[in-house]
N, C-alpha and C positions, 0 to 999 in steps of 0.2 A: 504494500500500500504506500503511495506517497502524499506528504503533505507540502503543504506552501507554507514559508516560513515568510512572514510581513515585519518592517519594521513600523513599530508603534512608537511614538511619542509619550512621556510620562512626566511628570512632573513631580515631585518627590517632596511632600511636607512631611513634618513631624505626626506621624500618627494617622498619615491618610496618602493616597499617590490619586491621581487626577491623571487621565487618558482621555484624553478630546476626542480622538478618534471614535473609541469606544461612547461617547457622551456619558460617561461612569466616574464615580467616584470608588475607590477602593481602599476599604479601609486596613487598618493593620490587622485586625481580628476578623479578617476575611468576609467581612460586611460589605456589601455593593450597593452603592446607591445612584439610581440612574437619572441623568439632567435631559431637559429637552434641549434641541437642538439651538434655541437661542440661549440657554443659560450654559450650555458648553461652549458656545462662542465668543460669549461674553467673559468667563475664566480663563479661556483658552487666551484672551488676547490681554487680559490683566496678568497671565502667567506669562505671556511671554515677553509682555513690558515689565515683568518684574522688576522691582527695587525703584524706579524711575516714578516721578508723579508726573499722571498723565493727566490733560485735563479733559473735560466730559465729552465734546467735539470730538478730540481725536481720537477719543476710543470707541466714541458712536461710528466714527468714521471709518476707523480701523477695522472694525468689529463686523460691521450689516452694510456696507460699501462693496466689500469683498464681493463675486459674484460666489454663489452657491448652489452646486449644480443639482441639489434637490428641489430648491425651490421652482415654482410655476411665475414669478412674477417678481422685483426687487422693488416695488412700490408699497412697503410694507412701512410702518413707520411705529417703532417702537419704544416704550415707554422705558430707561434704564432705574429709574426708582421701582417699577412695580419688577423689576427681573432683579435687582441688586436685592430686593426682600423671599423674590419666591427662593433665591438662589442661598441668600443667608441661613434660610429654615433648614436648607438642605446642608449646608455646610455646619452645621451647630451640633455639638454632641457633648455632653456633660457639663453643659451650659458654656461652655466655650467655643469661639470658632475654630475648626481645624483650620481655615485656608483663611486670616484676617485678611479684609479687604479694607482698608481705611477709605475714610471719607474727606478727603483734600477740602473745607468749606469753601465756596465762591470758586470754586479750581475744578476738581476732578475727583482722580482715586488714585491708592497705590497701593500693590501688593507688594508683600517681602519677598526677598529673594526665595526660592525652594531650598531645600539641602543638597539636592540631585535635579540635573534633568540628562532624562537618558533618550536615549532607542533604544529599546529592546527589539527582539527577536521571538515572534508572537508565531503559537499554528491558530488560525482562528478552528472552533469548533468545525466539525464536518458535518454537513445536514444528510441527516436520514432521509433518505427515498419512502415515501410510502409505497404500497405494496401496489401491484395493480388493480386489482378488486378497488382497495379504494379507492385510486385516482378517478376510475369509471365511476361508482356510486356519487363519488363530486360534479364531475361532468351532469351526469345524468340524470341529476334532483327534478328539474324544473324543465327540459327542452323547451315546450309545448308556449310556456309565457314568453322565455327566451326568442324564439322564433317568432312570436309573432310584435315584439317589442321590435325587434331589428327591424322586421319588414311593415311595419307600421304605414309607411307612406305608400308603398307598392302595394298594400291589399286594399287599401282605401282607393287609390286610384285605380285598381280593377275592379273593384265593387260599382264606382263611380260611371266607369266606359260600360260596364257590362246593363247596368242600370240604364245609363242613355241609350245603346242599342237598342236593347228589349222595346222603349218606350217607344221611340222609333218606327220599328216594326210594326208594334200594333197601330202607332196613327194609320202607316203607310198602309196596313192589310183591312184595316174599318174602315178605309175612304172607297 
């Protein structure tokens, strides 16, 4: 069997390691806590400005500027007080922050430097194939709506033609 070995980014606090990649948080007692895609972009890029105080601009800028090839649209306009609170709930554990994000007033923010920041050498997990039987039973739930969701416009517009024919017909055969 072979696997693919990736390198990951990590960042390495006292008590907790931060993988952007991942959108995870990993703690040292093998605790995993998972961020949405803007509150790992937002750590990600206070981690990687470490130690430097940045001000709110350019980390808005730094941060959701970036193209991101998940997103459907970059017209998104987000709030960094309401993501710097969802994201603090997540970083707090025994009443302490693992990852302090300071608050620069009238400025920005700054994070500390990490202890570490590495690359590792990751196999990510291998996905299990479901069996065939199932893949079929998933396909095969619903055809009948399915089919006729898709052909929506084509059976309306043959119901439509077939409907004027017909009518057609009879003017032209009762005259």
């Amino acid at each position: 069997m072979m696997t693919t070995k990736t390198k990951i980014k990590c960042y390495r606090f006292e008590g907790i390691d931060f993988i952007p990649e991942n959108r995870q948080l990993r703690w040292h007692d093998n605790q995993q806590t998972l961020l949405t895609d803007d509150e790992s972009r937002f750590l990600a890029s206070l981690c990687y400005l470490a130690g430097e105080v940045v001000s709110t601009e350019s980390i808005y800028r730094y941060t959701f500027t970036s193209p991101n090839a998940y997103e459907e649209s970059g017209d998104h306009h987000y709030d960094l007080n309401i993501l710097l609170l969802s994201l603090s709930k997540k970083l707090l554990r025994n009443g302490k922050m693992a990852i302090p994000i300071y608050i620069i007033p009238s400025y920005g923010f700054r994070v500390s430097l990490p202890n570490t920041t590495s690359i590792r050498n990751e196999s990510p997990p291998l996905k299990t194939r479901s069996s065939w039987p199932d893949r079929v039973k998933k396909r095969a739930k619903k055809p009948f709506p399915q089919v006729i969701k898709t052909y929506y416009p084509i059976i309306t517009t043959a119901v439509i033609v077939t409907l004027s024919l017909l009518i057609g017909y009879l003017v032209m055969t009762t005259r």
